[in-house]
C-alpha positions as CSV (number, residue, x, y, z in Angstrom):
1,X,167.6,66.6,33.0
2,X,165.2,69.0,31.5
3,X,164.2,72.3,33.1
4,X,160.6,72.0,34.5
5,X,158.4,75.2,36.3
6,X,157.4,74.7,39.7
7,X,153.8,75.5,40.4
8,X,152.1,77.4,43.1
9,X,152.0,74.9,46.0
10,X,148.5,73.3,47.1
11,X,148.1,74.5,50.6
12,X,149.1,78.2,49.4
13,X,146.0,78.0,47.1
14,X,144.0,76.4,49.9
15,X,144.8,79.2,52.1
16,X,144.0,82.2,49.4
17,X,140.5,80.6,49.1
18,X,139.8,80.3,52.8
19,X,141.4,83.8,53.4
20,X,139.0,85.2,50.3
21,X,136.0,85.5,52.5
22,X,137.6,87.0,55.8
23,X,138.4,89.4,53.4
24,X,135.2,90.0,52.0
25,X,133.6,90.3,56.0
26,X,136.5,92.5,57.0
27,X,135.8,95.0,53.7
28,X,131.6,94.6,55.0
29,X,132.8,95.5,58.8
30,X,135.1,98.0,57.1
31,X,132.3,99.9,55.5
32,X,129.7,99.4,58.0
33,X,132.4,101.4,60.1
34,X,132.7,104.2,57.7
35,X,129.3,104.7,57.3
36,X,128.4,104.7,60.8
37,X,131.6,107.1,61.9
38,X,130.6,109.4,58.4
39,X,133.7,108.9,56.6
40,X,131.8,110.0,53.3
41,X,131.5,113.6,55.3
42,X,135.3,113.6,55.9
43,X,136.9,112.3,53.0
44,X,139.3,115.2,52.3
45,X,138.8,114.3,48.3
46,X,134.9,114.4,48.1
47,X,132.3,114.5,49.8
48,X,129.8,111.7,49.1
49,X,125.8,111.9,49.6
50,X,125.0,109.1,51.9
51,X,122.5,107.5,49.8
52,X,125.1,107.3,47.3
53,X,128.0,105.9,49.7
54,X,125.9,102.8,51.2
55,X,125.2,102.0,47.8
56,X,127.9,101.7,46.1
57,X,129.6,99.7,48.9
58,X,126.5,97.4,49.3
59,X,127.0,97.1,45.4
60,X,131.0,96.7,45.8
61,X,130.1,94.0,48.9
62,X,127.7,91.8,46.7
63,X,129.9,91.5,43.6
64,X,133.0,90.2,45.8
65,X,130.7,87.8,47.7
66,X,129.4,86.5,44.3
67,X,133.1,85.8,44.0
68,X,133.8,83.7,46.3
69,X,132.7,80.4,45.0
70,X,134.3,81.4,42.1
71,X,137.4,81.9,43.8
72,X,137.0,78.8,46.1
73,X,136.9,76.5,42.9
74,X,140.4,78.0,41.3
75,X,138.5,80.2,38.6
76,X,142.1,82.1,37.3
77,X,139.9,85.2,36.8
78,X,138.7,85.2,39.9
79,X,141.8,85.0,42.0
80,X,143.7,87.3,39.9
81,X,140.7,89.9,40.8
82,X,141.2,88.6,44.4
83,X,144.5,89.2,44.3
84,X,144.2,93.0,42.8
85,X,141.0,93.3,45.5
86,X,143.9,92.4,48.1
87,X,146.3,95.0,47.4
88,X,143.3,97.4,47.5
89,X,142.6,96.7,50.3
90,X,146.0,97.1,51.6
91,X,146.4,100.2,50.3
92,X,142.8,101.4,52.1
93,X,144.4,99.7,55.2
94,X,147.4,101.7,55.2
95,X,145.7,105.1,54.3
96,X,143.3,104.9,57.2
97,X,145.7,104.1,59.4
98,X,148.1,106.9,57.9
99,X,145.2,109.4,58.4
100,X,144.8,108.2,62.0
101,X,148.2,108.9,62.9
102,X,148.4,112.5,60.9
103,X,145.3,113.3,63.0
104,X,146.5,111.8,66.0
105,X,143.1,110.5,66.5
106,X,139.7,108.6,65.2
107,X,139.4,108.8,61.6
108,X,136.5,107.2,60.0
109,X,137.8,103.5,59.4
110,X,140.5,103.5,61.9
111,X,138.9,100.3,63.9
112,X,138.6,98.1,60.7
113,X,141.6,99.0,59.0
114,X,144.0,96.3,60.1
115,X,141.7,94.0,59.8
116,X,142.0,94.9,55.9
117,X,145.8,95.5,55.9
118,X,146.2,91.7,57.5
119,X,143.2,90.2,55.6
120,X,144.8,91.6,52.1
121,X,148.6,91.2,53.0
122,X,147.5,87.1,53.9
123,X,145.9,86.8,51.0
124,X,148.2,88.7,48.7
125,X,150.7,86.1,50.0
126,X,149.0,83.3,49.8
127,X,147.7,84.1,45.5
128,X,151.2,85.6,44.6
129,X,152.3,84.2,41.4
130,X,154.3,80.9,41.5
131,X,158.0,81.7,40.4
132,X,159.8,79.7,37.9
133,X,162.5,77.4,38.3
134,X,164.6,75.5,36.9
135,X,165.8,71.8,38.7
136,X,169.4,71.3,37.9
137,X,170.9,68.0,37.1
138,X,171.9,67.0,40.9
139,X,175.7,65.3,40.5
């Protein structure tokens, strides 16, 4: 018997493109948070003008909700940016919560932040690429 790959399973896709938008309201929430709690004031890198901050995360929100029908139809470029978007957002998850702890306290963030760490690890899961396989002649 031939060797034949073994494709991503139906209901994982489902999930990535349900999980998709939670992702995209958690990252809104996210940033409504930091704005609110001044994280571009405390962000030990640089220090962002306000005017600058909201928009480029109200610029960064409306591009990744033009995505999402995109993503919803199965659009390969669109999931594999969902998919980088979710480890992104993993990473921002962990580094707030990181901060939080080295502060022992509120960090700018802090609130939202495992919303973004679940949001991105689901949907990390649910897009990871299919792995190939090979079905062996059974005796």
């Amino acid at each position: 018997m031939a060797p034949r790959e073994l494709s991503i399973h139906h209901h994982h896709l489902s999930a990535g493109r349900h999980l998709y938008p939670a992702l995209v309201f958690a990252q809104f929430l996210h940033s409504f948070e930091d704005y609110v709690a001044r994280f571009h004031e405390r962000f030990p890198l640089f220090s962002l003008a306000p005017e600058f901050f909201v928009s480029l995360h109200l610029a960064m929100f409306l591009l990744l909700a033009a995505m999402i029908p995109s993503v919803a139809h199965g659009r390969l470029w669109a999931l594999r940016l969902a998919k980088f978007w979710a480890v992104v957002q993993i990473l921002a998850g962990v580094g707030h919560l990181m901060i939080g702890v080295i502060e022992w306290g509120y960090y700018p963030g802090l609130w939202t932040a495992p919303l973004l760490l679940i949001f991105g690890a689901a949907l990390g899961r649910s897009l990871r690429a299919p792995v190939p396989a090979t079905e062996l002649a059974g005796d």
